[in-house]
N, C-alpha and C positions, 0 to 999 in steps of 0.2 A: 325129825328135823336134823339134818348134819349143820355140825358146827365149824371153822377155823379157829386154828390152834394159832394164834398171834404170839406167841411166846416161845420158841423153840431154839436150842440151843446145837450148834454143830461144828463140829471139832474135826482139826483135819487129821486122819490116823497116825502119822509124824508129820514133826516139823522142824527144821534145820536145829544147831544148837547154836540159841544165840546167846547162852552165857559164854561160850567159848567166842563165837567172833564178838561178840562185844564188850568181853575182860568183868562182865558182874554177872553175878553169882543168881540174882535173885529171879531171873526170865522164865517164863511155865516150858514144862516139856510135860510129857503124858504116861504116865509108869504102866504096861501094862499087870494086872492082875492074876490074867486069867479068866477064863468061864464067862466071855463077853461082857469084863468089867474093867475095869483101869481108874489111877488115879490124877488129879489133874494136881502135878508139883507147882510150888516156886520155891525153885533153890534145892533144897533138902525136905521142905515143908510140905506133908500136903496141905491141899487147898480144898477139893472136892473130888467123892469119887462121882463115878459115871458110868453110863451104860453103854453097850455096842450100838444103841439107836442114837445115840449123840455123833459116830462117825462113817456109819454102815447106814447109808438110806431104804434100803430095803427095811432094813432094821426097822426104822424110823414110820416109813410107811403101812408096818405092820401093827407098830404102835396106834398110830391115828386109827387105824380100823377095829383095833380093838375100843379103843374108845369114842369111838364113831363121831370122828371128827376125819372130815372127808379134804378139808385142804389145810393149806400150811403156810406160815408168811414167817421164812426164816429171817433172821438179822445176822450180818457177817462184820463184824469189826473188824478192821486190816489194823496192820501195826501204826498207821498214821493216824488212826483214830477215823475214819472217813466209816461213814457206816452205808450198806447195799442193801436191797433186799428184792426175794424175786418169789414169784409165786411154785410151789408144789400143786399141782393138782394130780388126785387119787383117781 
């Protein structure tokens, strides 16, 4: 029996700096690490690290197959707070 994975997280590989166009310090940006990993800042802090499946979909689709979960119901938070979401199927 394949499963959906309702919980999936995705990050976009960059994204503008918006501590500099917004004058505060504390907005995420994404550090890379190296070896398909990175971490997720605010500010100087990390926050969480992460895998290359959080912003490489291939990545992500290899995941599910591995754990034999055959689709995906991502959720995208925009900076307004408006939340989307759309289906992956494998």
């Amino acid at each position: 029996m394949r499963t959906i994975d309702i919980h999936a997280h995705f990050f976009p590989e960059s994204w503008p700096d918006f501590a500099a166009r917004f004058g505060s310090p504390d907005w995420p940006w994404m550090k890379p690490l190296g070896d398909g990993e990175a971490m997720i800042m605010l500010g100087n802090r990390g926050f969480r690290r992460i895998n290359q499946a959080c912003w490489d979909p291939t990545a992500r689709l290899e995941d599910l197959e591995r754990q034999g979960a055959g689709n995906m119901q991502p959720r995208k938070w925009t900076l307004q707070g408006t939340l989307s979401g759309t289906v992956a199927r494998h």
